[in-house]
Backbone as a ProteinNet text record, in pm:
[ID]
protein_1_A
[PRIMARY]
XXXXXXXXXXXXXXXXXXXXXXXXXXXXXXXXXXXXXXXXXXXXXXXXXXXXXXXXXXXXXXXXXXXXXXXXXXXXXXXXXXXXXXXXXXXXXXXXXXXXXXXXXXXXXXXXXXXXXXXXXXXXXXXXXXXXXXXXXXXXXXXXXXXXXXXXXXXXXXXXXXXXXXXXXXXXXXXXXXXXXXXXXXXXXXXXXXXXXXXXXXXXXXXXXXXXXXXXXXXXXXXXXXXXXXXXXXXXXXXXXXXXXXXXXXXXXXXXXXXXXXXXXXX
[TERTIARY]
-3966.4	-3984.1	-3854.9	-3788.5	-3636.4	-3567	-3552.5	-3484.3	-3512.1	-3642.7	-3683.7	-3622.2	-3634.8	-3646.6	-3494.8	-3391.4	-3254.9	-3239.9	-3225.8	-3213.8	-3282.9	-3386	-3432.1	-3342.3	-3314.4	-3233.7	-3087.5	-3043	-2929.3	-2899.4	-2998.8	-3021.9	-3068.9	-3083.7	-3129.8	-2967.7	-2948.1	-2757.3	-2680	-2715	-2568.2	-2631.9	-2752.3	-2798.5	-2743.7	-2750.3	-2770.8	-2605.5	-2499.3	-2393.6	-2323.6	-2416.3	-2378.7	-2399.8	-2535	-2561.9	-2463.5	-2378.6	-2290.1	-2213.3	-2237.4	-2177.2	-2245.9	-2333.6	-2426.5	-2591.5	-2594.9	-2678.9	-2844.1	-2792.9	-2913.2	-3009	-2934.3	-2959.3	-3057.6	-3048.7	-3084.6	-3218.5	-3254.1	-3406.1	-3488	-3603.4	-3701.9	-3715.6	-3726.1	-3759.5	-3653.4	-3534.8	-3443.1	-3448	-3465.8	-3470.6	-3613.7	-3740	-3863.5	-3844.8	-3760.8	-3735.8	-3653	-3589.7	-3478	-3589	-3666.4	-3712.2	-3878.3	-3919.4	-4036	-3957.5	-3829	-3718.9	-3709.1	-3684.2	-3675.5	-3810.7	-3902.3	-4028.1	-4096.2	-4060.2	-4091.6	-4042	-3860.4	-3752.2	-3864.2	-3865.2	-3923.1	-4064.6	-4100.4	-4236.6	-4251	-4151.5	-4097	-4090.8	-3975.7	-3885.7	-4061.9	-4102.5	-4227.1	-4300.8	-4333.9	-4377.6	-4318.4	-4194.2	-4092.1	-4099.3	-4139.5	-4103.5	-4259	-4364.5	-4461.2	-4489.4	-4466	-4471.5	-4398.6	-4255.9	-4139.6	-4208.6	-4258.9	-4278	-4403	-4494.6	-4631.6	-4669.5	-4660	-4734.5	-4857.2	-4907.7	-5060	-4957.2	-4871.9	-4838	-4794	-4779.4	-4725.4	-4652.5	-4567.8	-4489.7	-4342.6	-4231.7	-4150.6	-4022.8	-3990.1	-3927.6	-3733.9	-3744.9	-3531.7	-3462.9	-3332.7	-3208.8	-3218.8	-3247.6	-3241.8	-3366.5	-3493	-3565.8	-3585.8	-3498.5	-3497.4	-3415.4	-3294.7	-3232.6	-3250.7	-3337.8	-3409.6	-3502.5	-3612	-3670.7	-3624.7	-3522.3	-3446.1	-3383	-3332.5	-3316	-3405.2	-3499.9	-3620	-3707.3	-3672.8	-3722.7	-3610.5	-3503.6	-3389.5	-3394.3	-3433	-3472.4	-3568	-3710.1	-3803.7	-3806.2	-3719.1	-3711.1	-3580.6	-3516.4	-3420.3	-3473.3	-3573.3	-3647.8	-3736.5	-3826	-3881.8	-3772.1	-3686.6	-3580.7	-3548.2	-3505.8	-3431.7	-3527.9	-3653.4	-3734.7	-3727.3	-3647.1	-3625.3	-3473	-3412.8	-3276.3	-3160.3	-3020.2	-2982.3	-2864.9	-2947.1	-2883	-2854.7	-2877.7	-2876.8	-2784.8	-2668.1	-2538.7	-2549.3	-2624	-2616.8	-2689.8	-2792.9	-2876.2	-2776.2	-2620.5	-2511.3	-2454.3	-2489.6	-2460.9	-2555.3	-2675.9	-2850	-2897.4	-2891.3	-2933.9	-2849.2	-2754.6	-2666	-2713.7	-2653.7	-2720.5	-2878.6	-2927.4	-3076.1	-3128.5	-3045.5	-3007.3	-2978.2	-2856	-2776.1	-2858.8	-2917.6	-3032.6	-3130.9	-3161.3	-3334.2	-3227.7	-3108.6	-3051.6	-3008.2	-2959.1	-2977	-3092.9	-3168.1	-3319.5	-3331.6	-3341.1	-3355.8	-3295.1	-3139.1	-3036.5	-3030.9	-3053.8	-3068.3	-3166.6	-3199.4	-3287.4	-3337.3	-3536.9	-3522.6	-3556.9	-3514.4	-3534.5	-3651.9	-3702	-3836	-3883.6	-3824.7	-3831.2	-4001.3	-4084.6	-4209.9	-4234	-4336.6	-4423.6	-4576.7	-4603.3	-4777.1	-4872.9	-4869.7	-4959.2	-4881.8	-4907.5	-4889.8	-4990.6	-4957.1	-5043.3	-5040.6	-5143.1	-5133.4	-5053.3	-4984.6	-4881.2	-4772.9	-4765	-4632.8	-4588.3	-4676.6	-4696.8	-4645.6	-4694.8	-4620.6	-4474.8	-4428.7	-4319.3	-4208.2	-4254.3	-4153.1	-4169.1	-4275.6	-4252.5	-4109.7	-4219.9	-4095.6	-3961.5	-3933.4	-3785.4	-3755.5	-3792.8	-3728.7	-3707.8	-3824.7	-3733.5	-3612.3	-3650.6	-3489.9	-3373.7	-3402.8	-3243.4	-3228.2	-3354	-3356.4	-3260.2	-3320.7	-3253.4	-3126.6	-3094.7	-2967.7	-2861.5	-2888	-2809.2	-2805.2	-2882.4	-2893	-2754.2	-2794.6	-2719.8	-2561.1	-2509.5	-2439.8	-2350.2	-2452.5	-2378.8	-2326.5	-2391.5	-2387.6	-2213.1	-2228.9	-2109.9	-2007.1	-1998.8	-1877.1	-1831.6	-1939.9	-1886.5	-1813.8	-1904.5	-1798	-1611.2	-1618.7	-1522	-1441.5	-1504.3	-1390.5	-1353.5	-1462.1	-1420.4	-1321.1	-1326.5	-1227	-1095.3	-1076.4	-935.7	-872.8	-942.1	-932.5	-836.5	-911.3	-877.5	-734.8	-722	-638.7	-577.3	-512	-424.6	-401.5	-471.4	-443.1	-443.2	-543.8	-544.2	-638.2	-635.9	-736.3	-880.9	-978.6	-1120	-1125.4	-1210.2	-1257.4	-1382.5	-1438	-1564.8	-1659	-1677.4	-1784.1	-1802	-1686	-1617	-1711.6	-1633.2	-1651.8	-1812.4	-1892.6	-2073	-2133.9	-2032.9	-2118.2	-2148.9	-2217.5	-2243.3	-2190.3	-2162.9	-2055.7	-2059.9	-1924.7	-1939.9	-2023	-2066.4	-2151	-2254.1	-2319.5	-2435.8	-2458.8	-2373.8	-2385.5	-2340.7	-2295.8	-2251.6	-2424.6	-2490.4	-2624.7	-2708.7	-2726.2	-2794.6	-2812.6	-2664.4	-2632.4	-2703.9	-2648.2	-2697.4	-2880.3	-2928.6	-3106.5	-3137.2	-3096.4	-3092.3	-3091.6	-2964.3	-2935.3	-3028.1	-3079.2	-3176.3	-3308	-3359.8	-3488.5	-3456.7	-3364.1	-3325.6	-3346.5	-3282.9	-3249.5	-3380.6	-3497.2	-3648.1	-3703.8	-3662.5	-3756.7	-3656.1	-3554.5	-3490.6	-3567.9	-3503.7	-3608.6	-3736.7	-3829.1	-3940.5	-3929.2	-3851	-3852.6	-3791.8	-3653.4	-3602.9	-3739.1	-3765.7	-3879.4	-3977.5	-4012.9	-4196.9	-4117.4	-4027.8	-3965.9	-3902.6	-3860.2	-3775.4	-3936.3	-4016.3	-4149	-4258.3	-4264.1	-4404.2	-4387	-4269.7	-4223.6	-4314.8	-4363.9	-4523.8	-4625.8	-4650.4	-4773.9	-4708	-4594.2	-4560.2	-4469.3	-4449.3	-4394.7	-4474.6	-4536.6	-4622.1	-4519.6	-4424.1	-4328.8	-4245.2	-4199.4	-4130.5	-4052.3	-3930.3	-3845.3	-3709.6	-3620	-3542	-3402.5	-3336.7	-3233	-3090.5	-3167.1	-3073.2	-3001.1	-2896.4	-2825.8	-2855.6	-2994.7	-3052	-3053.2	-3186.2	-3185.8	-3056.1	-2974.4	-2840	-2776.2	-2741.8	-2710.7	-2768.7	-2885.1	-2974.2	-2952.9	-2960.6	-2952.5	-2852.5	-2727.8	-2528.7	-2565.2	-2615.4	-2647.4	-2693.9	-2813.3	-2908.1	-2796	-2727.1	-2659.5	-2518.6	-2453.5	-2380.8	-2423.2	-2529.8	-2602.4	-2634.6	-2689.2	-2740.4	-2612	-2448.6	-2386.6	-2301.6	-2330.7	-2298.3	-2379.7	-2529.6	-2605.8	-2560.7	-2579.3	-2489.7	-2391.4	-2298.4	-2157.2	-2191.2	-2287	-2258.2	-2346.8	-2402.7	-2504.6	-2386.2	-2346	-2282.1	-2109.4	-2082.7	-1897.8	-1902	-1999.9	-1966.6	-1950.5	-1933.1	-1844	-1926.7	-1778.2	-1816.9	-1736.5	-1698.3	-1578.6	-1563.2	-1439.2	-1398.6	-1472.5	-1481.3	-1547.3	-1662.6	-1742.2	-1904	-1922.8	-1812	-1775.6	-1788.3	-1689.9	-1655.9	-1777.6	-1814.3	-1926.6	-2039.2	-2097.9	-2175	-2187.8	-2029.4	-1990	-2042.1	-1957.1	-1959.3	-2157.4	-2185.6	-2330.7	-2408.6	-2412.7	-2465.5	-2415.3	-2266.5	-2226	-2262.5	-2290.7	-2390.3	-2543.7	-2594.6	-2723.4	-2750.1	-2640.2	-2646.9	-2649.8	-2519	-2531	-2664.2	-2722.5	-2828.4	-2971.7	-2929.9	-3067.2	-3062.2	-2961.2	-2886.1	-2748.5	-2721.8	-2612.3	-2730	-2799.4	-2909	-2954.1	-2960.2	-3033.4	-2933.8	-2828.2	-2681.9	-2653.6	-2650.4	-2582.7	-2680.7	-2858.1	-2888.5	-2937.1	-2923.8	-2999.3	-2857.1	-2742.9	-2664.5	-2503.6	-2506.2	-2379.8	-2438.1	-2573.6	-2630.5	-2699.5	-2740.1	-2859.4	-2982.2	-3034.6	-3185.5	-3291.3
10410	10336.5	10265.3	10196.2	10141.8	10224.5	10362.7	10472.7	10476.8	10546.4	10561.3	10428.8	10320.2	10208.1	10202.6	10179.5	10252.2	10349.9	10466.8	10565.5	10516.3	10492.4	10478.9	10323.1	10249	10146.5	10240.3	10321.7	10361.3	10484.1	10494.7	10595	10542.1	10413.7	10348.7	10294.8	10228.8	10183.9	10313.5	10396.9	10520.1	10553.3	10536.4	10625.3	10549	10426.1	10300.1	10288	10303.3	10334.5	10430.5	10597.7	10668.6	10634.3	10555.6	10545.2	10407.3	10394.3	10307.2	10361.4	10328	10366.2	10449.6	10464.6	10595.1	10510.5	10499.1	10446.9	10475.4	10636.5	10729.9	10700.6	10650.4	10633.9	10513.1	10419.4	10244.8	10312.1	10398.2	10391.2	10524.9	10580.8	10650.1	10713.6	10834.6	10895	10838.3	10851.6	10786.7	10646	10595.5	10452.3	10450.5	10501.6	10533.9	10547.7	10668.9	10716.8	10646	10575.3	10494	10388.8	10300.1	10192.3	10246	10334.5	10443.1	10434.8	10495	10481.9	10345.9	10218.5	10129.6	10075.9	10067	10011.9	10054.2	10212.7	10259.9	10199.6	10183.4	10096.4	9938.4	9892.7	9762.6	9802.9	9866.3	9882.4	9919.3	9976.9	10037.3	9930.3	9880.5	9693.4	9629	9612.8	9524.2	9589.3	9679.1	9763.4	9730.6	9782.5	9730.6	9553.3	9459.4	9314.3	9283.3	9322.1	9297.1	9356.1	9477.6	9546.9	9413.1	9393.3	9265.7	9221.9	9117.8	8977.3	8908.9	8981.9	8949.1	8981.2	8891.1	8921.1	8835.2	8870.9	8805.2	8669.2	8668	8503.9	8431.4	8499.1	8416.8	8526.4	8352	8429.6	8463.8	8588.6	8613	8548.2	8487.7	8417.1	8411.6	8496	8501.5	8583.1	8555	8529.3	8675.4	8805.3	8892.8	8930.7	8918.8	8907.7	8816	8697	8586.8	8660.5	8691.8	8764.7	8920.4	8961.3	9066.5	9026.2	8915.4	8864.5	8797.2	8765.5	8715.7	8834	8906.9	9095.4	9141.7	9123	9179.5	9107.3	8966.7	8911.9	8880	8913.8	8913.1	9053.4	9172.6	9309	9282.4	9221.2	9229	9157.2	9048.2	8942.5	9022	9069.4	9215.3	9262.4	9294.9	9458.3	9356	9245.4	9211.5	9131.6	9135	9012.3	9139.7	9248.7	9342.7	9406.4	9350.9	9473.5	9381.3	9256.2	9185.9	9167.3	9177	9100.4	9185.1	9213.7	9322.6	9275	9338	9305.5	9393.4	9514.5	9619	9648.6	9602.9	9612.6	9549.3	9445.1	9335.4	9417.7	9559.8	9576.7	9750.4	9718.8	9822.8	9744.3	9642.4	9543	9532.9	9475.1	9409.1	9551.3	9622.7	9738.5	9822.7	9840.5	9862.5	9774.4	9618.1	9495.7	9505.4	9518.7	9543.7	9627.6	9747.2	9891.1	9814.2	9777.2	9741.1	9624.2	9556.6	9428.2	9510.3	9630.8	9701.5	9797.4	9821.2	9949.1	9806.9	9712.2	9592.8	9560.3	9578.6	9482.8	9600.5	9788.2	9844.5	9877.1	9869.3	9855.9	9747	9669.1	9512	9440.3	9412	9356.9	9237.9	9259.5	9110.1	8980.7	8871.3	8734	8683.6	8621.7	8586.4	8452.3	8376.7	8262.8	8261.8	8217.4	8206.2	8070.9	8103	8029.1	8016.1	7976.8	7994.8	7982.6	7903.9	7887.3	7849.3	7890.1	7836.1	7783.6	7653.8	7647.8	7636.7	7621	7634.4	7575.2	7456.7	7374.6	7426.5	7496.6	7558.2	7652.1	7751.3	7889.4	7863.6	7753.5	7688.2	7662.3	7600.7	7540	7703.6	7742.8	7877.2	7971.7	7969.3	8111	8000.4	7865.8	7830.4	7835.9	7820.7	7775	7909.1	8021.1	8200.2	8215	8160.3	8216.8	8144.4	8015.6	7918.3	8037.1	8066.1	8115	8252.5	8300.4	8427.5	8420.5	8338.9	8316.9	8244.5	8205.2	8129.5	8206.7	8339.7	8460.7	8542.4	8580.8	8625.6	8592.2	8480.4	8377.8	8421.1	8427.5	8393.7	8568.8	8680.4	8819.1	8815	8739.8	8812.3	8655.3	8542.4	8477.8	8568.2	8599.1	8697.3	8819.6	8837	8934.6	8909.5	8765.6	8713.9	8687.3	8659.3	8626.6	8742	8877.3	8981.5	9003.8	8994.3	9054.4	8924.6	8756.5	8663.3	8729.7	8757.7	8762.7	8885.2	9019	9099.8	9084.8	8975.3	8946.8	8858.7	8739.8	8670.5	8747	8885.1	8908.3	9074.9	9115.3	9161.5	9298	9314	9438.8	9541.7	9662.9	9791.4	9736.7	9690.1	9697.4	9857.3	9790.8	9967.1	10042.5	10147.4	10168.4	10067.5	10027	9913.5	9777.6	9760	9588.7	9650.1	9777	9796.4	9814.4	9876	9852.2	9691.5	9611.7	9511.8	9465.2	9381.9	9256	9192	9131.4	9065.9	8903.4	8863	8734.8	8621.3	8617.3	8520.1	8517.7	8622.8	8691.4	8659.6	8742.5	8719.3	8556.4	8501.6	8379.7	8251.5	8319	8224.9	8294.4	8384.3	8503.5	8387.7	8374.9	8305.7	8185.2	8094.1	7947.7	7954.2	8034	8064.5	8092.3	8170.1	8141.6	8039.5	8015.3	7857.3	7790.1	7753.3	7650.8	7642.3	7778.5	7824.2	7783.7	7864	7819.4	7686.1	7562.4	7450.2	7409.2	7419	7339.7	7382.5	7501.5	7565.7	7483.9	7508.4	7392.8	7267.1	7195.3	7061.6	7051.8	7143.4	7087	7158.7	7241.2	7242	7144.8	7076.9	6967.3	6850.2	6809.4	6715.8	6711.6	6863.4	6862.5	6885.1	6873.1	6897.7	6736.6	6647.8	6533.4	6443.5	6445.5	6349.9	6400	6501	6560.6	6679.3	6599.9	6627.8	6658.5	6545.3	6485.4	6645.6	6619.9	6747.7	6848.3	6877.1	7040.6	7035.2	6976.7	7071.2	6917.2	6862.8	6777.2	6662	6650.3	6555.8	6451.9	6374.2	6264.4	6327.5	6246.5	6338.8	6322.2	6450.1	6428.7	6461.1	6382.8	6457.7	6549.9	6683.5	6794.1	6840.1	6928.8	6977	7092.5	7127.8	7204.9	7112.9	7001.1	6913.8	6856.3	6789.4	6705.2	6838.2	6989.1	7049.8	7110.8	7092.8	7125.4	7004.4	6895.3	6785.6	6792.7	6821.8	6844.1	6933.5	7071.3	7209	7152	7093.5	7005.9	6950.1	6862.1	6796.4	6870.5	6951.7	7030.5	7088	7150.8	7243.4	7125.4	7017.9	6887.3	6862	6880.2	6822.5	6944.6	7060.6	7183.3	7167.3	7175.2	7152.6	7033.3	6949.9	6854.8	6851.8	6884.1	6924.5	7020.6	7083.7	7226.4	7159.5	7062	7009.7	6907.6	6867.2	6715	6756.1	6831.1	6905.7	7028.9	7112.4	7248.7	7328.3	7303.9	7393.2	7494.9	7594.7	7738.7	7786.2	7972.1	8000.6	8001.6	7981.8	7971.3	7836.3	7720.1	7564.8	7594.2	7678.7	7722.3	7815.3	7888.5	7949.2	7904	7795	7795.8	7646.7	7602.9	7515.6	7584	7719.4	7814.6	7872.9	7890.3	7938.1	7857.4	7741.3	7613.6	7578	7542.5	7552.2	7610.4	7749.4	7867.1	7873.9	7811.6	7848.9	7778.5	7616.5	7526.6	7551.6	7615.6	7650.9	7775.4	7839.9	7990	7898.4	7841.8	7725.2	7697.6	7606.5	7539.5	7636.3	7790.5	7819.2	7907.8	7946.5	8061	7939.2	7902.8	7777.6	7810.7	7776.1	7682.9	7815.9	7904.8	8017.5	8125	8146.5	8202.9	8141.7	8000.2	7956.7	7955.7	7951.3	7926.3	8097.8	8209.9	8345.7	8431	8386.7	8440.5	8369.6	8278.3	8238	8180.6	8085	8040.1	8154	8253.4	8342.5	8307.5	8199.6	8131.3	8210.4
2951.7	3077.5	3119.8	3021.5	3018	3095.7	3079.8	3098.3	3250.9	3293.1	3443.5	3531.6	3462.8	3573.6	3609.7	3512.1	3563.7	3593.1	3569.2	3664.7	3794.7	3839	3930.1	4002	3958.7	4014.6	4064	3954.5	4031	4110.4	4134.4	4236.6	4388.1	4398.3	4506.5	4535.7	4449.8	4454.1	4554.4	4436.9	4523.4	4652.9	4664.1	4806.1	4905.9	4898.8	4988.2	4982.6	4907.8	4903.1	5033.1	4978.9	5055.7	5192.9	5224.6	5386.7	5448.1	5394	5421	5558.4	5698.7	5776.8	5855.4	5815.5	5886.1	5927	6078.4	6103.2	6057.9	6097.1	6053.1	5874.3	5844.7	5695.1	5714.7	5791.7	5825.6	5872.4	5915.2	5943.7	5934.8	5961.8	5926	5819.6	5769.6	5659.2	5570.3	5615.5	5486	5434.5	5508.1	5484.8	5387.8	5416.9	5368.6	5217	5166.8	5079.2	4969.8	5022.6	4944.5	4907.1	5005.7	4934.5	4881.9	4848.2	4748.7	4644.1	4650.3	4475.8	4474.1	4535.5	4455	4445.8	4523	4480.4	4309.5	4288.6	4197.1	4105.5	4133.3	4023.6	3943.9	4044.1	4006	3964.6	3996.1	3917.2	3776.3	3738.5	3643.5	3583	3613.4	3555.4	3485.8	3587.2	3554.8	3452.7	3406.6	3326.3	3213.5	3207.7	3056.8	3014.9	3159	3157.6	3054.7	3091.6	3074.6	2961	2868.5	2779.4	2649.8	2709.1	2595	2600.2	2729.1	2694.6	2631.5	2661.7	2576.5	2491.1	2417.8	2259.9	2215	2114.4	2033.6	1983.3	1931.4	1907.2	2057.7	2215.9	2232.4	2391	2447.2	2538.7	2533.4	2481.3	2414.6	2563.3	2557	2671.7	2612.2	2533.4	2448.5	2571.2	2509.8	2616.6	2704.5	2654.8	2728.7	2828.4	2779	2860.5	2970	2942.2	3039.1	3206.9	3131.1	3236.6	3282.9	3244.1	3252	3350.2	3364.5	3436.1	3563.4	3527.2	3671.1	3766.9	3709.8	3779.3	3861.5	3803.9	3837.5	3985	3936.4	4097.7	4225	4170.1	4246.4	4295	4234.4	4306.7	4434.1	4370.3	4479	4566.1	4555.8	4652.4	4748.4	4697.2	4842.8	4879.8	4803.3	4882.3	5006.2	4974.2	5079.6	5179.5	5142.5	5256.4	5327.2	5325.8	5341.1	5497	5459.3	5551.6	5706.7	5686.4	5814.3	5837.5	5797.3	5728	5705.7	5797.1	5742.5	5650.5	5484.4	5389.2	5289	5327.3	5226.6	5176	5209.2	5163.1	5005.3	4979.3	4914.9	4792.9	4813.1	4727.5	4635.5	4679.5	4624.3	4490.9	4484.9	4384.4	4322.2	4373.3	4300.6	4224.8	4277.7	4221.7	4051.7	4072.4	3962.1	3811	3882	3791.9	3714.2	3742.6	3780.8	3659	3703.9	3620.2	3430	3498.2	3342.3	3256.6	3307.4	3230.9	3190.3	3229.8	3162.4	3050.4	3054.4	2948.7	2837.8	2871.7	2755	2671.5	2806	2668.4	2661.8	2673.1	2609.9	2425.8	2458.3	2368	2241	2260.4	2226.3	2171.1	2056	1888.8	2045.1	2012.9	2087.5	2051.1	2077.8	1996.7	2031.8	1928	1880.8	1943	2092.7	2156.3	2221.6	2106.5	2224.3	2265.6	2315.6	2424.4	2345.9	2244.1	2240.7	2335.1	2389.8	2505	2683.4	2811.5	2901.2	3015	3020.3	3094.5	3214.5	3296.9	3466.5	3494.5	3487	3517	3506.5	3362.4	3314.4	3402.9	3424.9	3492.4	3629.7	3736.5	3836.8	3827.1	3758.9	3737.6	3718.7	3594.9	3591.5	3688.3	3782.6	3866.9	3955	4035.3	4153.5	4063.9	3958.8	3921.6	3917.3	3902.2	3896.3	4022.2	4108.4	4249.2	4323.5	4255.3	4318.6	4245.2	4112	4095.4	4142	4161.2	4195.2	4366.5	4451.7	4568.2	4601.5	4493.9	4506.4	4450.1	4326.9	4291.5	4445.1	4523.7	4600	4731.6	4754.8	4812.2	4725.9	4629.8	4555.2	4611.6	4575.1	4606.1	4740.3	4810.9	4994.5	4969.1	4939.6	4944.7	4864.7	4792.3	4711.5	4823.5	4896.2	4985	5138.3	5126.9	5247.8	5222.7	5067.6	5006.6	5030.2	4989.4	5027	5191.4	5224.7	5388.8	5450.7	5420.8	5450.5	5404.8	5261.4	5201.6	5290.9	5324.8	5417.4	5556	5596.6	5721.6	5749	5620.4	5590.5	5552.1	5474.1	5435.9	5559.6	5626.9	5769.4	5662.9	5563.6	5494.4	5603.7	5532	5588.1	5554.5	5595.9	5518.5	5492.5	5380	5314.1	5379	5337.3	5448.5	5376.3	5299.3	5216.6	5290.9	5329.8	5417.8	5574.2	5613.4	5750.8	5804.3	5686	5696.7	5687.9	5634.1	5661.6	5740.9	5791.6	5900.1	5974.8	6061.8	6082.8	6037	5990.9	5967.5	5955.1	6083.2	6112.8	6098.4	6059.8	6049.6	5911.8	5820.7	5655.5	5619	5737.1	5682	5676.3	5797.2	5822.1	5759.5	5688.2	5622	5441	5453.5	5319.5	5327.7	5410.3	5436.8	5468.5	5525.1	5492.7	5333.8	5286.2	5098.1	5063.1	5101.2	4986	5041.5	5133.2	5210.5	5142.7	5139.4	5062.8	4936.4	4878.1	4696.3	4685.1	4738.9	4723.7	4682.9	4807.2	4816.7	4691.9	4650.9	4535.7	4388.7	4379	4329.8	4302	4411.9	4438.9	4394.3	4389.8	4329	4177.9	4143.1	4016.7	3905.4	3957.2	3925.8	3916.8	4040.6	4037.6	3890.4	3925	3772.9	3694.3	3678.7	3495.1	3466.7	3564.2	3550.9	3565	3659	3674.8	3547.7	3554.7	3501.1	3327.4	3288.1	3141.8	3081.1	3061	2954.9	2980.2	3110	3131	3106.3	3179.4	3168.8	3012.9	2920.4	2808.1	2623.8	2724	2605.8	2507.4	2587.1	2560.3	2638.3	2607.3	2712.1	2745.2	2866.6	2940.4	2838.4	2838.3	2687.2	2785	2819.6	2977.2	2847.9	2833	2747.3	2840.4	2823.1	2882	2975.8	2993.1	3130.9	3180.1	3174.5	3292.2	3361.6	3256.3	3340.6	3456.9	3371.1	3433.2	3512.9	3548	3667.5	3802	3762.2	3828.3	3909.9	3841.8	3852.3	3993.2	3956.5	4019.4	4173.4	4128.9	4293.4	4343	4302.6	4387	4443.9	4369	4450	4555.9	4543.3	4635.5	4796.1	4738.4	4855.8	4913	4857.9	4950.3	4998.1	4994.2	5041.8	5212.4	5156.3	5292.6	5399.2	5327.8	5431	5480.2	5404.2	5488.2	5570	5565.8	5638.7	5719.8	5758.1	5870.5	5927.7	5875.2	5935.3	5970.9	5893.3	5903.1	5954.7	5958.3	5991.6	5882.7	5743	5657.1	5681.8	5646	5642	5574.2	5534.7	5529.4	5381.3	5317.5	5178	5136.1	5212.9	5140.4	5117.9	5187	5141.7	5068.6	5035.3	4926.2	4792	4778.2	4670.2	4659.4	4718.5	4696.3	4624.6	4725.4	4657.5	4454.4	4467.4	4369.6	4258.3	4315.7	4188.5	4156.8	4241.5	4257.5	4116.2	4165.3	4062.3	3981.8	3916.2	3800.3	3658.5	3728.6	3654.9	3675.1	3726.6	3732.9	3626	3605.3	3538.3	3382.8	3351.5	3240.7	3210.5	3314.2	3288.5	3247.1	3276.9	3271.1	3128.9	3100.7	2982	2913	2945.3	2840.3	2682.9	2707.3	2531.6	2479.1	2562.6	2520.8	2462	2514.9	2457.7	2307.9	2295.7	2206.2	2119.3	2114.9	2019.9	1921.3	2005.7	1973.8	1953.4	2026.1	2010.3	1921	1943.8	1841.3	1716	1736.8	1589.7	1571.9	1621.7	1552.8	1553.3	1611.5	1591.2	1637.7
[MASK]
+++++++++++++++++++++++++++++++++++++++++++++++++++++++++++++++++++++++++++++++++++++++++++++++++++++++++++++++++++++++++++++++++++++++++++++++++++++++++++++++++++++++++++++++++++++++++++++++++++++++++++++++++++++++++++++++++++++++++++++++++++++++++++++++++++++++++++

């Protein structure tokens, strides 16, 4: 199943590649066809996700399935943004990625991090916090790409045909800033029930470890990104690299503890 669900991820990649430039590709039967291969992709994904992660002791929640799980809703959350949104450019990247996280947890011994029980509370808390990062990675590809098509322009290079299918500017630039907007709220209340509602959701007082602080760090970059970009205008490379910085303590915060404890201690 590992197998199908990549292949099938990268076969949605190259197609969506090839229709780069070609309008004809953007709609009817082709367009049809491409997202049947990735619907299948992710169905697939979910198949392999659901096969790892549940077990009779428990919910197997270690470092590769974690990001295996985040792939996976960062797929379906394109595929549904995509059917309003022109972002398909974005899914020549998501897709590949996508690919390479199911040939890992295929490849790859998996660690024994459960969960014995979750409860309704819990179950709340981790879906909204997958889709904040899920949408804020999202957010994160389409900014890297503004990044190339700026340096492009600033340095008065050829765009490539990859640059020349995209969007225009302004477009991928408010495309981005609707992400981060969404990410943030979902953020926000995940920060909230994990900083207020410790006790219920994990049966302990609040212990401020190095997710939370670095979740907290993450919110507030992100809060004064939005604001500047409400009150200054930013755009451009400053919402860039605000973006950047953003997600890079959020990536920390969500894989930092989980890296170091399965993979450098071995736990």
């Amino acid at each position: 199943m590992n197998l199908l669900a990549a292949v099938l991820y990268l076969c949605v990649g190259a197609l969506l590649w090839l229709g780069l430039g070609r309008p004809e590709a953007a709609r009817g039967p082709a367009r049809l066809g491409i997202y049947a291969l990735a619907v299948g992709a992710v169905a697939a994904h979910a198949a392999v996700l659901y096969t790892g992660m549940l077990h009779e002791g428990g919910l197997n929640v270690g470092l590769v399935n974690a990001i295996s799980l985040i792939a996976w809703a960062i797929a379906v959350l394109f595929l549904i943004a995509s059917i309003t949104r022109p972002i398909e450019s974005l899914g020549i990247l998501i897709m590949p990625v996508a690919a390479a996280t199911v040939l890992v947890d295929w490849l790859t011994p998996r660690g024994h991090l459960l969960i014995v029980t979750v409860t309704p509370m819990q179950s709340v808390h981790i879906v909204i916090s997958l889709l904040a990062y899920s949408l804020l990675s999202i957010a994160v590809v389409q900014s890297l790409m503004l990044a190339c098509v700026e340096s492009h322009l600033r340095h008065r290079r050829q765009p490539s045909r990859f640059l020349r299918a995209l969007p225009p500017l302004e477009t991928m630039e408010n495309l981005m800033f609707q992400m981060i907007t969404l990410g943030f709220v979902l953020l926000t209340l995940t920060v909230i029930s994990g900083v207020f509602f410790s006790e219920q959701l994990f049966n302990k007082p609040l212990e401020f470890t190095d997710h939370i602080v670095l979740s907290i760090i993450a919110w507030v970059v992100f809060a004064v990104l939005l604001a500047g970009r409400w009150r200054f205008g930013w755009r451009g490379r400053t919402a860039i690299r605000w973006t950047l910085g953003g997600f890079t303590l959020l990536a920390f915060a969500y894989f930092g503890s989980k890296f170091a404890l399965e993979i450098l201690l071995r736990r």
